[in-house]
DRENLUMZA-399412 format. One record per residue (C-alpha): x negated, y, z negated. Coordinates in steps of 0.2 Angstrom, whole numbers, padded with zeros to 4 digits, always signed. Example, Ala and Ser with C-alpha at 12.3 -4.5 7.8 and 13.67 -1.06 7.14 Angstrom:
DRENLUMZA-399412
-0062-0022-0039
-0068-0005-0036
end
This chain:
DRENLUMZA-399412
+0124+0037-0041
+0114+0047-0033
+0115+0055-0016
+0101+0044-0008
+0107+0028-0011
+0125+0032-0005
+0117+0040+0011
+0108+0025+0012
+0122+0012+0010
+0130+0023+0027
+0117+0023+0037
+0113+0001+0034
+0133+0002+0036
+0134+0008+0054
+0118+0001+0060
+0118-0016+0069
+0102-0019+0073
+0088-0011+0064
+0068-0011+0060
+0060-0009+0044
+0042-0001+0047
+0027-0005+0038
+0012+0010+0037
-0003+0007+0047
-0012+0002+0029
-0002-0014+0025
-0003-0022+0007
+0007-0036-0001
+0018-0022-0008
+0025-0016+0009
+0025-0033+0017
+0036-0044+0005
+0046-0027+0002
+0049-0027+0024
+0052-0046+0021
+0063-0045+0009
+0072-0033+0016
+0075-0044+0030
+0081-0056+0022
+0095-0044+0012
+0102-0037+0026
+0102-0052+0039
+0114-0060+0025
+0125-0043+0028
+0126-0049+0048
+0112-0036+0052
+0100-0038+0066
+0082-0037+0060
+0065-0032+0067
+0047-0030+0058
+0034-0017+0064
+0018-0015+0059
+0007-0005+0072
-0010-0015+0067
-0013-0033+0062
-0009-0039+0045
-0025-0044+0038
-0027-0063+0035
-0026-0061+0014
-0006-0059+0016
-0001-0075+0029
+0003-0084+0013
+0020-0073+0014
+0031-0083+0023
+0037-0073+0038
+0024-0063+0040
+0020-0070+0059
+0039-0061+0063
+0029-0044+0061
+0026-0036+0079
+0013-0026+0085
+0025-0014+0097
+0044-0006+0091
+0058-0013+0099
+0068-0003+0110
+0083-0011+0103
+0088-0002+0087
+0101+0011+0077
+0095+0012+0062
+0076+0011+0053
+0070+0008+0034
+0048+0014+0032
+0044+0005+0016
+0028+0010+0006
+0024+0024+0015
+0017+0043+0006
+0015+0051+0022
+0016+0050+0041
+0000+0051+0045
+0000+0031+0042
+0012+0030+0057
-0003+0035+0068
+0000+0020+0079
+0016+0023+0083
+0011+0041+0089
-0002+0032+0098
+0008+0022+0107
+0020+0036+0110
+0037+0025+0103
+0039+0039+0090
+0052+0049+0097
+0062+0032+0100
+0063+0031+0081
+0066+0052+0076
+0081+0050+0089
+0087+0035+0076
+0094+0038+0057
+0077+0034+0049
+0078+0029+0028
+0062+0031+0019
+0060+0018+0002
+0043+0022-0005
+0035+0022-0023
+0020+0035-0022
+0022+0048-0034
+0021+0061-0017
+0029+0077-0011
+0025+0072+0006
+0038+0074+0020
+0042+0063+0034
+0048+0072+0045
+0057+0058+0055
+0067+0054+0039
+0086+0058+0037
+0083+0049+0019
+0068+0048+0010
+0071+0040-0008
+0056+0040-0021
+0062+0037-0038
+0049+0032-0051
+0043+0012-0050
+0027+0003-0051
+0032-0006-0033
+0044-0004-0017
+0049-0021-0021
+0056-0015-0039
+0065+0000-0028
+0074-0013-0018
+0079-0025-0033
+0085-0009-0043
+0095-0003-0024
+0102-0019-0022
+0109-0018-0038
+0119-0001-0034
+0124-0007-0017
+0130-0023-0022
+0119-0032-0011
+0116-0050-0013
+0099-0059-0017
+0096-0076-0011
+0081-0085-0019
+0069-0079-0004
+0072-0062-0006
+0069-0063-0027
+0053-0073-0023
+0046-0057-0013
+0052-0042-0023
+0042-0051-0037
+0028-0054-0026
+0029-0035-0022
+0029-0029-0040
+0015-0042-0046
+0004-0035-0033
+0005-0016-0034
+0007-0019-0054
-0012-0029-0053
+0001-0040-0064
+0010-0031-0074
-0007-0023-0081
-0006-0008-0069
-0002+0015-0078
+0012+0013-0068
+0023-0002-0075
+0036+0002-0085
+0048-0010-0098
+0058-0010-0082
+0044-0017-0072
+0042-0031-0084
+0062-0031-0089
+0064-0036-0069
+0050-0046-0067
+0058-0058-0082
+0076-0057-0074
+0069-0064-0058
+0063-0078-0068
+0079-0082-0078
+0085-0083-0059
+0076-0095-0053
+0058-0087-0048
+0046-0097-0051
+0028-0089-0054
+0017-0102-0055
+0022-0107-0037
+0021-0088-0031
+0003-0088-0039
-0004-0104-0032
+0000-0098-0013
-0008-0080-0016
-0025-0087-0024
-0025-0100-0010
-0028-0086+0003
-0041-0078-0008
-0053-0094-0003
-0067-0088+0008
-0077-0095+0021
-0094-0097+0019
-0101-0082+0028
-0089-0071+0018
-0100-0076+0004
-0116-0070+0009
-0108-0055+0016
-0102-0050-0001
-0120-0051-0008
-0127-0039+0005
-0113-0025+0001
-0118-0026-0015
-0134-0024-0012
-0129-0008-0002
-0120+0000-0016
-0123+0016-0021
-0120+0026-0038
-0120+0044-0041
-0116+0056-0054
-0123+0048-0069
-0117+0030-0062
-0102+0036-0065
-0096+0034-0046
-0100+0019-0035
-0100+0021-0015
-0099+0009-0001
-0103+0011+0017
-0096-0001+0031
-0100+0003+0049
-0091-0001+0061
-0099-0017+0069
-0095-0025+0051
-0077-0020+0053
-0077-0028+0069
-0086-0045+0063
-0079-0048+0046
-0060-0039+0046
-0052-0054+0057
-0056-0064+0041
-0054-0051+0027
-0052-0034+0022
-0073-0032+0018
-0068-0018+0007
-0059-0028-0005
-0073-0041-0005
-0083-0029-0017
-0072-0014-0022
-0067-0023-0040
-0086-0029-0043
-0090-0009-0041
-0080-0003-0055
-0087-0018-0067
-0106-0007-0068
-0106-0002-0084
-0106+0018-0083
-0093+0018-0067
-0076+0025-0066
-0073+0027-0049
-0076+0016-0033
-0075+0023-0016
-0078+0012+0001
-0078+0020+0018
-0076+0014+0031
-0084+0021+0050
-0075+0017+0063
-0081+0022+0083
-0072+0042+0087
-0077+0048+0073
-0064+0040+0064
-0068+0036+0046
-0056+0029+0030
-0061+0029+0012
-0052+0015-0004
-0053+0022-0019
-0050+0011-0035
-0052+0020-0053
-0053+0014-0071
-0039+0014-0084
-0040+0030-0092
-0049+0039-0076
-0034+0041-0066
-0042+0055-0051
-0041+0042-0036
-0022+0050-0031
-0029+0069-0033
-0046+0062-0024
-0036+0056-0010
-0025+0069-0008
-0040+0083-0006
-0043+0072+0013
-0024+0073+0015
-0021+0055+0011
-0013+0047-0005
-0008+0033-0016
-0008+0030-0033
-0018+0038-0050
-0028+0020-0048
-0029+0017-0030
-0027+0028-0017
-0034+0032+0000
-0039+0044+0013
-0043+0046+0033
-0054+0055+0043
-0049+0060+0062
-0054+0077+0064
-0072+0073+0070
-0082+0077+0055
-0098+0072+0049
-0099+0056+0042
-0113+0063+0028
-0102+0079+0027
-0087+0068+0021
-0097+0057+0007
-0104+0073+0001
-0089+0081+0000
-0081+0065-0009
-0093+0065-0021
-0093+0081-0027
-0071+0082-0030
-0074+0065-0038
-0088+0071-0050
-0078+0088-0053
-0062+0078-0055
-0070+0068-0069
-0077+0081-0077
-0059+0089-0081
-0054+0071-0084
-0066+0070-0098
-0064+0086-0106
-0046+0083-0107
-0048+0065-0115
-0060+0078-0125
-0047+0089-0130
-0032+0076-0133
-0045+0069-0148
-0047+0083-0155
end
């Protein structure tokens, strides 16, 4: 066993009560894995908190427990797991709110997935070994720290490695992926019912609809069609986010244009605050190396990136544009070169 996971069993060992934080970006991936986690380590006896500084958006409420997520830290806590997290500058609201120095005064474990070398630096423990999902880093944990797994806890560590693995379809799953994934099954995990609650939260209503058509509308494509941009100001964000992410509403249809690799949404928020999502095509993996120019991250396919330092708007799509074009362009001449 590595070091990590025996610093880790310690550190869950003398904690009574502790809080396992979710990134200011939350997906499906960090919640079931924060829920999850609950559930593991309220069988050992342990007291358990959620934190999540902004509002889960309403596409993950079919996770049960996702209401026990709170806005604010406790106060009450001696110990601290951040799940899915590259990089702490997705803590912003816990600077914000000036609760960070509670939790740097607290043993704090990282368990994150993003291939990164990122440093957290309120982290006694970061652990990053190779997996398609924080959920698959937890099952593989809980097998080296003998930690039990009721049939709640299986139902969201495979929630959490379906979703960041688009369904086992994703670069990053492995045999592993798929070898756990089948012995949640042989447990008792039931995918069909896991499906049919996710795909009910994916029903829209009817304004989202039109809402959708109009960002189509709006979409932009540059180098050679190759990229596809979005712009969402903020008075949309404030409308439409309280009933879904609107990025997500179009980002797939984007990559569908026949000639495009890469889709970018940004999103302008009031102070000069902006965010992009990046997907990008099998075989046009930059969206990790794109991301990680704007000091943000994520994954070959799906990555991300914000903005707080005041600059332009156009400046920043300009920019984007041009490191997304020049990324491709070395993508292709090494695809080039590997047929040779």
């Amino acid at each position: 066993m590595s070091d990590e996971p025996a610093k880790i069993r310690q550190i869950i060992n003398d904690a009574k009560q502790i809080v396992i934080i979710q990134a200011d970006n939350p997906d499906a991936d960090s919640l079931a894995s924060a829920l999850a986690l609950e559930s593991i380590l309220e069988n050992q006896g342990k007291k358990v908190s959620l934190y999540c500084g902004v509002d889960l958006p309403s596409y993950l409420h079919y996770l049960p427990g996702w209401g026990r997520v709170l806005k604010e830290l406790p106060k009450n806590f001696d110990g601290a797991i951040i799940v899915d997290t590259a990089s702490e500058d997705l803590l912003e609201q816990l600077s914000k709110s000036g609760t960070k120095p509670w939790l740097a005064a607290r043993p704090v474990i990282v368990l994150d997935h993003h291939a990164s070398d990122a440093s957290i630096s309120l982290a006694d423990v970061i652990y990053r070994p190779a997996a398609v999902a924080t959920g698959e880093i937890i099952y593989e944990l809980a097998d080296k720290l003998n930690w039990q797994l009721d049939r709640e806890a299986m139902d969201l560590i495979a929630v959490a490695i379906l979703s960041d693995s688009l369904g086992l379809m994703s670069a990053s799953t492995t045999a592993r992926s798929i070898h756990i994934i089948a012995e949640l099954v042989e447990k008792g995990v039931k995918l069909p019912e896991l499906e049919s609650a996710r795909r009910e939260t994916l029903r829209r209503e009817a304004e989202l609809i039109h809402y959708k058509g109009e960002l189509l509308k709006r979409v932009e494509f540059h180098s050679d069609e190759r990229i596809a941009t979005v712009t969402i100001p903020w008075e949309e964000i404030e409308r439409y986010s309280p009933l879904y992410n609107p990025p997500m509403l179009v980002i797939d249809d984007m990559r569908l244009a026949k000639n495009t690799e890469v889709a970018i949404c940004f999103k302008k928020y009031k102070a000069s605050k902006i965010t992009a999502k990046i997907r990008s095509n099998y075989g046009y993996g930059i969206a990790d190396k794109l991301a990680e120019h704007f000091g943000g991250g994520g994954h070959p396919l799906a990555a991300g990136f914000k903005i707080t330092n005041g600059r332009a708007f156009d400046e920043i799509k300009v920019e984007t544009i041009k490191i997304a074009t020049k990324l491709l362009d070395e993508s292709e001449k090494e695809k080039a070169g590997e047929t040779i």
